[in-house]
BATOR-998674 format. One line per 4 residues: number of its first residue (from 1); their letters; for each residue x, y, z of C-alpha. Coordinates in steps of 0.02 Angstrom, whole numbers, plus 50000, padded with zeros to 5 digits. Layout:
N
NUM = A = X,Y,Z | ...
This chain:
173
1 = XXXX = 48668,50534,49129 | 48748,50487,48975 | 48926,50438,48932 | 49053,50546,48850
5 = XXXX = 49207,50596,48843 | 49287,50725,48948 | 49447,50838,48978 | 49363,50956,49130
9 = XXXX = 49410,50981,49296 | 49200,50986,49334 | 49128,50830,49276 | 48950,50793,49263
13 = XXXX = 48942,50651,49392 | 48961,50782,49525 | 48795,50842,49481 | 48703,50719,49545
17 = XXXX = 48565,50743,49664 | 48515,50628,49822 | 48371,50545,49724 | 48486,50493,49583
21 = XXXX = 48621,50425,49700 | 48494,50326,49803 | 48434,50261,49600 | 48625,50204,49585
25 = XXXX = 48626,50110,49757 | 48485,50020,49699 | 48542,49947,49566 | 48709,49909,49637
29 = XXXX = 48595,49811,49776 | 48499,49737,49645 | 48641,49673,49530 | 48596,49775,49382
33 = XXXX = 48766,49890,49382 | 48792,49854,49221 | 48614,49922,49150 | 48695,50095,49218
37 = XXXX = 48799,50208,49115 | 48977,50229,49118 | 48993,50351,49258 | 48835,50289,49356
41 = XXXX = 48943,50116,49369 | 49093,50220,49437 | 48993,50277,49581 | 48902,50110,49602
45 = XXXX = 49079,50017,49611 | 49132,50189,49745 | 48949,50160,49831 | 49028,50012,49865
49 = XXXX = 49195,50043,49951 | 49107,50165,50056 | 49015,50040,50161 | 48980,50166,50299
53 = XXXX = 48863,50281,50192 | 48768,50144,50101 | 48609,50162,50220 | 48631,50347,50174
57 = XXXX = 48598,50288,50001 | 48432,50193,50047 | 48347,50344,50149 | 48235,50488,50065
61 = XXXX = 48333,50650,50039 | 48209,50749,50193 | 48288,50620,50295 | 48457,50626,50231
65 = XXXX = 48450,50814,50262 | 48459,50772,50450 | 48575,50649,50447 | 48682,50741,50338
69 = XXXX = 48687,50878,50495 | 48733,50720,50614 | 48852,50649,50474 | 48935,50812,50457
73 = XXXX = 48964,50835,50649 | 49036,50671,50676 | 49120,50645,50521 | 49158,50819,50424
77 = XXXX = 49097,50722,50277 | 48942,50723,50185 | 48898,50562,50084 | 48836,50637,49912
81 = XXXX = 48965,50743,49926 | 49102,50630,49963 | 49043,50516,49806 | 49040,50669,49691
85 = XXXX = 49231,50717,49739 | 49280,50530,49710 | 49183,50499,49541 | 49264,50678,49505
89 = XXXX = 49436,50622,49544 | 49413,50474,49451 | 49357,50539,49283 | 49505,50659,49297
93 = XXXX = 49628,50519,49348 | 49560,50464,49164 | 49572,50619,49076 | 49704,50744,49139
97 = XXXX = 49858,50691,49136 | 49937,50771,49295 | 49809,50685,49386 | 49835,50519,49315
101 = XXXX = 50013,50547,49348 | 49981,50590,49529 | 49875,50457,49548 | 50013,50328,49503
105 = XXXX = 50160,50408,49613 | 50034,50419,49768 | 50012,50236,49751 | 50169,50172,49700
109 = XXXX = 50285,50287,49820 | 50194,50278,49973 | 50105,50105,49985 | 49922,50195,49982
113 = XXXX = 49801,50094,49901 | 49689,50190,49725 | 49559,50216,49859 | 49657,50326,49990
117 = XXXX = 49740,50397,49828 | 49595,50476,49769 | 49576,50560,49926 | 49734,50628,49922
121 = XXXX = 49694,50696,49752 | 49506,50737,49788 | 49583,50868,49952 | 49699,50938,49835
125 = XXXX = 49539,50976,49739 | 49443,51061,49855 | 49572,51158,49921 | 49565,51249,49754
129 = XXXX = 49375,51252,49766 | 49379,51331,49934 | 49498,51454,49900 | 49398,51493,49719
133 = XXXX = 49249,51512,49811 | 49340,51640,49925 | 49391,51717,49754 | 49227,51729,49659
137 = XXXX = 49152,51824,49836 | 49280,51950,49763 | 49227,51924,49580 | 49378,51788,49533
141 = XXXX = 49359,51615,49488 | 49467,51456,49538 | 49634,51469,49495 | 49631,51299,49395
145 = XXXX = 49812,51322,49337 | 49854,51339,49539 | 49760,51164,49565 | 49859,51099,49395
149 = XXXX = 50038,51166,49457 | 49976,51086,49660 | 49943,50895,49564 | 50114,50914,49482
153 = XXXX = 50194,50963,49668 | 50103,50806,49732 | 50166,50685,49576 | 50344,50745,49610
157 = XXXX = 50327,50738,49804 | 50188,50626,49879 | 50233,50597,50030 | 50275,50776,50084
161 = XXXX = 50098,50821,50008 | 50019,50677,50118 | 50122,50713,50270 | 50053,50897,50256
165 = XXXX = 49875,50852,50225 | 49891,50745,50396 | 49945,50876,50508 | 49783,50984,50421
169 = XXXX = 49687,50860,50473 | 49749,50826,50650 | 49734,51022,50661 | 49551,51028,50589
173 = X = 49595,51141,50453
């Protein structure tokens, strides 16, 4: 992967596959981080907040195929996945504006910390994924612009967005 500057919603972190994000993991185990490129060391530094997928990291992706199944029933999350949405969130907390400005209310109006801020923003995100994909099924695309005008909501009113993100949750939708 190489570095490079970016204003898109779809960076190319998020592109990763198992293999490379096991590569990553080894590195960050081995102390070498800094031999990776710019967005490689983003998800090594994540790889390491997320201390509950790390073996994840360290099994062969036909393996990680079934555990993703036992993952995803326990969890609802899917470690590759999960990475990809926060190195996503990140490069766009860097480059887009809204989200940068999102970012900062989350964390300095409601006392989350940058990690459970890029959660925040990273749901936001895949609300507008989910209901794109429902879109393109009907020949549309993601309503980008929807997700833009959503990140502005959340700068101007975090903890109502957070509050309502919670009861989806507790509700499982």
């Amino acid at each position: 992967m190489e570095d490079r500057p970016g204003n898109e919603l779809y960076p190319q972190p998020a592109h990763l596959t198992h293999d490379e994000y096991c590569g990553i993991w080894e590195s960050v185990k081995s102390g070498e981080l800094e031999k990776l490129d710019r967005w490689e060391r983003v998800a090594g530094q994540l790889m390491l907040e997320h201390p509950e997928y790390q073996y994840y990291w360290e099994i062969p992706h036909a393996v990680a195929m079934d555990e993703v199944q036992e993952i995803s029933e326990q969890e609802r999350a899917y470690p590759d996945l999960h990475l990809a949405f926060e190195v996503l969130v990140v490069e766009q907390i860097e480059t887009v504006p809204e989200v940068r400005k999102a970012f900062e209310a989350i964390v300095n109006k409601t006392g989350k910390g940058e990690h459970e801020a890029r959660h925040i923003i990273g749901r936001v995100f895949s609300e507008m994924l989910l209901d794109g994909q429902k879109l393109t099924m009907r020949g549309g695309q993601p309503d980008e612009d929807f997700y833009l005008r959503r990140i502005r909501y959340l700068a101007k009113h975090p903890k109502k967005v957070i509050k309502e993100q919670e009861r989806k949750l507790r509700e499982g939708s």
